[in-house]
C-alpha positions as CSV (number, residue, x, y, z in Angstrom):
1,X,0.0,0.0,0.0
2,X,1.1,3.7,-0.7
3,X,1.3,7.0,0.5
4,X,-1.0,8.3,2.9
5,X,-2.4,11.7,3.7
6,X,-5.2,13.0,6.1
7,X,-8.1,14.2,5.1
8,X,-9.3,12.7,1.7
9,X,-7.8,9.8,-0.2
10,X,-5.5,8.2,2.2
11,X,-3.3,6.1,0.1
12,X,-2.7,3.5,-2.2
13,X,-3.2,-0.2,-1.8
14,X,-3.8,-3.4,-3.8
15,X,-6.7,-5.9,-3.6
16,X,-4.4,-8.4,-5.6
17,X,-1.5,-8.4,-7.8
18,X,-2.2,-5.8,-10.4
19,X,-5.2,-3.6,-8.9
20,X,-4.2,-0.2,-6.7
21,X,-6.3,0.4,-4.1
22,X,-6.6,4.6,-3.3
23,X,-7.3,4.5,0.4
24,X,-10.2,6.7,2.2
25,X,-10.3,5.9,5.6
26,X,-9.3,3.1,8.2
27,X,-11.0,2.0,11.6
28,X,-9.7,-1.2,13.6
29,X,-11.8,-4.3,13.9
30,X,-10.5,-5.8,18.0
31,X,-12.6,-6.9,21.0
32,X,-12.2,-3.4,22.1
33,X,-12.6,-1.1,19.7
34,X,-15.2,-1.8,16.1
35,X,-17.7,0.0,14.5
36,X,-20.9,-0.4,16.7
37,X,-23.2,-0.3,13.6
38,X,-21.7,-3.9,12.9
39,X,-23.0,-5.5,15.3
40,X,-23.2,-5.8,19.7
41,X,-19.9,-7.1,20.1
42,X,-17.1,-7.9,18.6
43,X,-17.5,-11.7,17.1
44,X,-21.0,-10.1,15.7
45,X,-19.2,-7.2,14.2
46,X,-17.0,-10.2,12.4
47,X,-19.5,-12.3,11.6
48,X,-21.0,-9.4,9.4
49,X,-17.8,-9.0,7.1
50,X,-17.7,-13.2,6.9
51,X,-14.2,-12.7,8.9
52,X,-12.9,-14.7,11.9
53,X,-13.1,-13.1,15.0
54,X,-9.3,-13.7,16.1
55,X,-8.0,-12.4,19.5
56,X,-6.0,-9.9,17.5
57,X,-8.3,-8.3,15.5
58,X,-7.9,-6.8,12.1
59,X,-7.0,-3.6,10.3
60,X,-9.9,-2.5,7.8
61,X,-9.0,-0.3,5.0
62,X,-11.6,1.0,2.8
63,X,-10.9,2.4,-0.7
64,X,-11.5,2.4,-4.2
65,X,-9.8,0.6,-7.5
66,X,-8.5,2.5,-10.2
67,X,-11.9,1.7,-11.4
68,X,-14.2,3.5,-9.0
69,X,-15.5,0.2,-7.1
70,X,-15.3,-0.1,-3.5
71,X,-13.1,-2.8,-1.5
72,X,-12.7,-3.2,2.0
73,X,-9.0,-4.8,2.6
74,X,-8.7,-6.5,6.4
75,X,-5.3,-6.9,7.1
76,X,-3.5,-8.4,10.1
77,X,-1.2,-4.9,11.2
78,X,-3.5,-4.0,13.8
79,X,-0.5,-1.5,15.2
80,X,0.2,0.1,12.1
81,X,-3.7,0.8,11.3
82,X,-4.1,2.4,14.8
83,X,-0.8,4.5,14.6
84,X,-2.6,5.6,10.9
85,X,-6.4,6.1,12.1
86,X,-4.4,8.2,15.6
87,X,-2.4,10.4,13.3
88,X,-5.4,11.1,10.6
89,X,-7.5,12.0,13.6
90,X,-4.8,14.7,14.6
91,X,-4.7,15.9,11.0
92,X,-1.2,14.6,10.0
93,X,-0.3,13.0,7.2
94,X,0.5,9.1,7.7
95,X,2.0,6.4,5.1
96,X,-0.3,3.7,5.8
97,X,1.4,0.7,4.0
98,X,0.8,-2.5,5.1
99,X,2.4,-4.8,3.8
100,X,1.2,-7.6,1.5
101,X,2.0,-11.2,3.8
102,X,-0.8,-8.8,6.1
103,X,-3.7,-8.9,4.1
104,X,-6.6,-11.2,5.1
105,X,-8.8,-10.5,2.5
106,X,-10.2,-7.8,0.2
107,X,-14.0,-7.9,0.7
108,X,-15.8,-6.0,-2.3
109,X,-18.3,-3.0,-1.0
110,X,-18.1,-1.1,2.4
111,X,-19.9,-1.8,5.6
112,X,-19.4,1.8,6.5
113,X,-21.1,5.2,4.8
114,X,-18.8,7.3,3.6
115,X,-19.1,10.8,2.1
116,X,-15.8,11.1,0.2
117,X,-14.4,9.6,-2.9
118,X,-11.1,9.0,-4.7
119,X,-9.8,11.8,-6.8
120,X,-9.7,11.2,-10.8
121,X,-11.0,7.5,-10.5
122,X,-15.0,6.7,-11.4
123,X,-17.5,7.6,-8.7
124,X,-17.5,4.8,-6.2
125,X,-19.7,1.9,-6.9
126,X,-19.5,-2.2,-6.1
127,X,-17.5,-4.0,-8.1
128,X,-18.9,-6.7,-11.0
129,X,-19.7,-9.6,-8.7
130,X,-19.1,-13.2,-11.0
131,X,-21.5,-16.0,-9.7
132,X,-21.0,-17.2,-6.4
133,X,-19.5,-14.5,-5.0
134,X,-20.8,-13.0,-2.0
135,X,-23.2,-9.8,-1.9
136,X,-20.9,-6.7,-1.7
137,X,-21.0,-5.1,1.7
138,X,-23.0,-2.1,2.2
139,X,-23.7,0.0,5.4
140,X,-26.8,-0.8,7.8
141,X,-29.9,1.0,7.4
142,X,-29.8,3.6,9.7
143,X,-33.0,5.7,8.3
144,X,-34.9,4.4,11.4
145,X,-34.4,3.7,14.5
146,X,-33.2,0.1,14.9
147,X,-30.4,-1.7,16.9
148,X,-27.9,-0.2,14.6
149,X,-29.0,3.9,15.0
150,X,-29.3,3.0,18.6
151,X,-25.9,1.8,19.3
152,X,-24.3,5.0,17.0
153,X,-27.0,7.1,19.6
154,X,-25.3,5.8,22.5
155,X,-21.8,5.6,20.6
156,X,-22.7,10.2,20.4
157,X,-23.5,10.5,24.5
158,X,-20.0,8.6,25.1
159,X,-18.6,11.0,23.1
160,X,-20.6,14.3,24.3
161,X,-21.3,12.8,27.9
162,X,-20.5,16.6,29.4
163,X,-23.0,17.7,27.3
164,X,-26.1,15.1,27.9
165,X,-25.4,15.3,31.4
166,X,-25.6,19.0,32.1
167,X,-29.0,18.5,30.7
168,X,-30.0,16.9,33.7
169,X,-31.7,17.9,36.7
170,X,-33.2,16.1,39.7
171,X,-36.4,16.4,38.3
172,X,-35.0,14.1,35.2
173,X,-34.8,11.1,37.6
174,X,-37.7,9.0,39.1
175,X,-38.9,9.3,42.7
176,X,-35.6,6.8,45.2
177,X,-38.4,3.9,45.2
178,X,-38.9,3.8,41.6
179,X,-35.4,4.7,40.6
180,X,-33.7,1.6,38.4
181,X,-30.3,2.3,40.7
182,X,-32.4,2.0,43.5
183,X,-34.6,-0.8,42.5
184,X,-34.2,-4.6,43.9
185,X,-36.2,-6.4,41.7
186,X,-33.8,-6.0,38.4
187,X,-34.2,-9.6,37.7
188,X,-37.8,-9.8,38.3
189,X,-39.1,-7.0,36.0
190,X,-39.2,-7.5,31.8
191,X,-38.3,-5.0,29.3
192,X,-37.9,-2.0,29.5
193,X,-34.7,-0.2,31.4
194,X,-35.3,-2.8,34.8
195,X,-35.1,-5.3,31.6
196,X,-31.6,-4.4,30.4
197,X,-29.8,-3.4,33.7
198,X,-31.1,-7.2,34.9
199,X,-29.4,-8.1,31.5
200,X,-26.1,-6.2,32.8
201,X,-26.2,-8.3,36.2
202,X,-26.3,-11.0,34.4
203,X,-23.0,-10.7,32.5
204,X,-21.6,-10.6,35.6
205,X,-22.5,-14.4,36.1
206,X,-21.8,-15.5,32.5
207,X,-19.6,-13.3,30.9
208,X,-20.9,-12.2,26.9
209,X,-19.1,-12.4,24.4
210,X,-16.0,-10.1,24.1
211,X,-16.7,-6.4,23.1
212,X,-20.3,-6.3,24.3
213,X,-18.7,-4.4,27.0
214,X,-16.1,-1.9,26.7
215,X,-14.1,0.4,28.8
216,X,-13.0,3.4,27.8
217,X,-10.7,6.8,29.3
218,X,-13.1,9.0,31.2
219,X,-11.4,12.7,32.8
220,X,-11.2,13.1,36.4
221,X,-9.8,8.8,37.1
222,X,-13.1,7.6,36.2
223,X,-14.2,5.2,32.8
224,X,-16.4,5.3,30.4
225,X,-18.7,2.3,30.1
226,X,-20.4,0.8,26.7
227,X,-22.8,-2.1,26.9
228,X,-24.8,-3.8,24.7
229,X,-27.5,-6.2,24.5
230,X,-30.8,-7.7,23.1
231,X,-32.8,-4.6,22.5
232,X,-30.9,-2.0,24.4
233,X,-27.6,0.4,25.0
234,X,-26.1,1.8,27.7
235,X,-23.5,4.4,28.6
236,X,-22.2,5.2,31.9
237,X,-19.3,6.7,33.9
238,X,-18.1,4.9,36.7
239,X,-18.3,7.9,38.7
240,X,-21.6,9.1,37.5
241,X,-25.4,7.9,36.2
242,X,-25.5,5.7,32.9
243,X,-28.0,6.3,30.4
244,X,-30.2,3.6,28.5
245,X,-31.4,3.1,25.0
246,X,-34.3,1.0,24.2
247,X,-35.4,-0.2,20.6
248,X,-39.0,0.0,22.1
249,X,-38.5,3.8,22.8
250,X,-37.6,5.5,20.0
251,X,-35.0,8.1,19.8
252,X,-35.4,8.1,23.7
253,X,-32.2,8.6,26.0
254,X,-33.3,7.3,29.5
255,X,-31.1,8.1,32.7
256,X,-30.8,5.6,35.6
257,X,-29.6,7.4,38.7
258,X,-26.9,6.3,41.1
259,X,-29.0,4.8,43.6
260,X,-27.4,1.7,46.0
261,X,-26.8,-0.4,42.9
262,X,-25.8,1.2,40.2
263,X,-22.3,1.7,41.7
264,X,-21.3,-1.8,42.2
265,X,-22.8,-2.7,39.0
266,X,-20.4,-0.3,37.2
267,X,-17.7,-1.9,39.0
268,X,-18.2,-5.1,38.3
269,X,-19.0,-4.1,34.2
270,X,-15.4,-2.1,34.0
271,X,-13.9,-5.0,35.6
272,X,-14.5,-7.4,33.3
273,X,-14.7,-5.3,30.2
274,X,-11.8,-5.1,27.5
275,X,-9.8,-2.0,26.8
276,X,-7.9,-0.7,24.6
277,X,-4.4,-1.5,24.4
């Protein structure tokens, strides 16, 4: 693979021996760290690309060929895609060049919207597919609000947590005996936000697959929490309240208060939750 540069088309690359790949964008494929809109966790978020879900994760670049069509190249470099995807986010340039014994696979389509193109190729379009071949990846539908919009929603408060939470008041929170952080009967109750934090207890007694929680830097000592499950999303500091997203509420961001459980279920969650390296 070629040079790289931040901003627009990234580098070059090859999906095979004679096809040059002009890179857009990079984002790493690990335990602790994937695109949400693939999946809950991280063997989901494989399973959707058809890859393996090794321990070590994967590199995915996404580009075009020099004929317009869109190809997603996994490779094995984990390192060297972070250091890339880091300096891009800081607006340096980066040569990201993996090198060929490191690519997986070249997977035609994207499973990720993106709004640029490659310069002086064809507009970006999925490649002739020959029979047999699998359907070309292609982002999920996020027009309505589904598991997908609702783990980028929750994926947006982790980001802008400062923000959601000076929203609050106490008003915002239930009366102590109806509070979810206050509530005894987690296990007990169906649906709803009772529904998923009984879920989150449970992953304390049989852990989930790896990535459905994840643990992230959070200012002042504390850490950011991400959880997923059947139906729902949370986000929550270990310091702080969590908030919960329901696919039965719509668009809906629901806070759960501190109360005399929420604490040691944070705990417990950013104990057993991966992080990145």
């Amino acid at each position: 693979m070629g040079a790289g540069t931040a901003g627009g088309e990234h580098g070059a690359g090859r999906t095979g021996p004679d096809d040059s790949l002009y890179v857009l964008t990079a984002v790493l494929l690990t335990p602790a760290q994937f695109p949400s809109v693939l999946g809950d966790d991280y063997p989901q978020a494989c399973r959707a690309l058809g890859l393996e879900p090794y321990a070590e994760g994967y590199g995915l670049v996404l580009g075009q060929d020099g004929a317009g069509a869109r190809w997603t190249v996994a490779v094995s470099d984990v390192s060297l895609v972070a250091v890339a995807v880091a300096a891009w986010d800081c607006g340096m340039e980066y040569d990201l060049s993996p090198g060929e014994d490191s690519v997986v696979c070249a997977l035609p389509g994207w499973p990720l919207a993106l709004s640029v193109a490659a310069p002086g190729v064809p507009a970006p379009h999925d490649p002739p597919a020959a029979p047999g071949d699998p359907a070309p990846l292609a982002p999920a539908d996020t027009s309505a609000w589904g598991a997908a919009q609702r783990r980028l929603a929750a994926d947006e408060i982790a980001l802008q947590w400062t923000s959601w939470r000076e929203q609050l008041g106490d008003d915002d929170f239930p009366a102590p005996g109806a509070d979810p952080g206050d509530s005894g009967g987690w296990v007990s109750r169906r649906g709803g936000v009772h529904g998923a934090l009984a879920d989150l207890e449970r992953y304390l007694e049989d852990p989930p697959p790896p990535g459905r929680i994840r643990s992230m830097f959070a200012p002042g000592g504390a850490r950011m929490l991400r959880a997923d499950g059947p139906g729902w999303s949370l986000v929550a500091r270990t310091d702080d309240i969590a908030f919960v997203l329901l696919d039965e509420r719509p668009e809906e961001v629901l806070p759960v208060g501190r109360g005399s459980r929420l604490p040691a279920l944070l705990t417990g969650l950013d104990a057993m939750a991966v992080r990145p390296g």
